[in-house]
FITOR-787108 format. One record per residue: x, y negated, z negated of N, C-alpha, C, O in turn. Coordinates in pm, whole numbers, plus 50000, padded with zeros to 5 digits. Example, Ala and Ser with C-alpha at 12.3 -4.5 7.8 and 13.67 -1.06 7.14 Angstrom:
REM residues 2
513195056949220512305045049220513205033049220514245033249154;512855022549292513675010649286512904999749213513414988649196;
//
This chain:
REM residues 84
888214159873630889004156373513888354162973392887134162773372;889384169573301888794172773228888504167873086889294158473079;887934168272979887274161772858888554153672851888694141872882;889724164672791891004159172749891524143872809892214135772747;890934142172963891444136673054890794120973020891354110073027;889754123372990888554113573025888984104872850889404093672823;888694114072784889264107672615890714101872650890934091372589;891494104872712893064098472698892634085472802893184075772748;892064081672900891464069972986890534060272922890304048272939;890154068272853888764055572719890024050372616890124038272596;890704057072571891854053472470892784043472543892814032772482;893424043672634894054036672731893394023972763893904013272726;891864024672856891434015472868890924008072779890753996472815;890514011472643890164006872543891843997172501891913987272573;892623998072441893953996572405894533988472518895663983672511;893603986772645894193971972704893523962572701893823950772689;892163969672716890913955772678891473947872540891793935972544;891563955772418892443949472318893603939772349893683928072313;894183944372398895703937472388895363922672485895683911472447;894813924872589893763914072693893053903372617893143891272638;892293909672519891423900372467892513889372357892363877172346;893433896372296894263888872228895353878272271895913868772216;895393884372402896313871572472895973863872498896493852772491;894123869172570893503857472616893213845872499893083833872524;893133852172362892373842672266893223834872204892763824972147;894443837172202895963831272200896283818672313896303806572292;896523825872435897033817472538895623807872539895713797372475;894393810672603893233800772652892883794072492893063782372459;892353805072406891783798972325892433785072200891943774272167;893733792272161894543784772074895363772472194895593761472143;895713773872318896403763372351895503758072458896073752072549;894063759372465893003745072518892123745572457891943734072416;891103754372407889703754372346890183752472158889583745672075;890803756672148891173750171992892453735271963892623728071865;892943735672060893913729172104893943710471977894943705971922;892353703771971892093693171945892683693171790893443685471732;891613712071728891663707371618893023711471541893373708171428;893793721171654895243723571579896253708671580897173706671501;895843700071681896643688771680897093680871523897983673271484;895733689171454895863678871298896973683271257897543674071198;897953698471259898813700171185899603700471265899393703371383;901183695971190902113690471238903363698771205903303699871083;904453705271247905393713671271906323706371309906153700571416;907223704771257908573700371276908413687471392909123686471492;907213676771350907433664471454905933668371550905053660271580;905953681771581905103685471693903903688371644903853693971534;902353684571731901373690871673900753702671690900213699871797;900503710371674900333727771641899663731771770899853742371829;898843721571810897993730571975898783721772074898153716772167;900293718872062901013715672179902053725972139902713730072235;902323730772031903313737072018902663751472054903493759272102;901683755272044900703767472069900583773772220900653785372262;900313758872291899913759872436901713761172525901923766672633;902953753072420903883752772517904963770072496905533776472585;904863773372320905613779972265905183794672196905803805272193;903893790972144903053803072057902593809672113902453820572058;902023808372256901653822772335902373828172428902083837572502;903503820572421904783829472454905293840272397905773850072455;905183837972257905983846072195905113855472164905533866772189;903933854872114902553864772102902463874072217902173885972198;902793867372383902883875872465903923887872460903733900072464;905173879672450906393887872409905993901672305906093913672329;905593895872202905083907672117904193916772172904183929172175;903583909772207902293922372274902943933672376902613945272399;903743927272415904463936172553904763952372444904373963872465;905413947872354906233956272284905793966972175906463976672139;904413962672124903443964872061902593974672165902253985872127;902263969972295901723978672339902643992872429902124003272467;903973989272443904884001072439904974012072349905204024072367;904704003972230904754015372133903404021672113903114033172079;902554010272147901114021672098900594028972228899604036172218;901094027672324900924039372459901664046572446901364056472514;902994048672371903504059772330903114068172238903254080172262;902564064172119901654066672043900474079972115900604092172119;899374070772165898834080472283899004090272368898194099172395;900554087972430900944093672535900874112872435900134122672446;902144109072345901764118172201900594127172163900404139272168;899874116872122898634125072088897574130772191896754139772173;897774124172291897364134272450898294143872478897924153572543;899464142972441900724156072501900574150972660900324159872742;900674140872694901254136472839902374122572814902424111872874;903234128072698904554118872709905784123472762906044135172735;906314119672806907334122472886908984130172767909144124172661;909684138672787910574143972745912234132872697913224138372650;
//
């Protein structure tokens, strides 16, 4: 593989470790390990680390999906291995 090859695989694997670490700190962290102290605030009836754990890293996931479509296209780009 050459340089080109190896830089577009660090960029890639880098840019999922990211997107990984944010779901994880979303889904695990905000809806069980923070979970107690979001309970204090309250949202329409509901308290914030039930609404977090049932609803908010849903939608964070959702985003991420889409976010990271665009920024591997991004890459794909600036490597010149995107598709036509």
């Amino acid at each position: 593989m050459d340089k080109s090859g190896k830089a577009y695989w660090h960029a890639v694997l880098k840019l999922v470790a990211i997107i990984l670490s944010i779901w994880a700190l979303v889904s695990y962290g905000f809806g069980i390990l923070f979970a107690s102290a979001l309970n204090n605030i309250h949202i329409g009836g509901y308290p914030m680390g039930f609404w977090w754990a049932q609803q908010g890293s849903m939608y964070v996931f959702i985003a991420l999906i889409f976010i990271y479509a665009k920024l591997m296209g991004n890459l794909d780009k600036k490597f010149d291995v995107h598709e036509q």
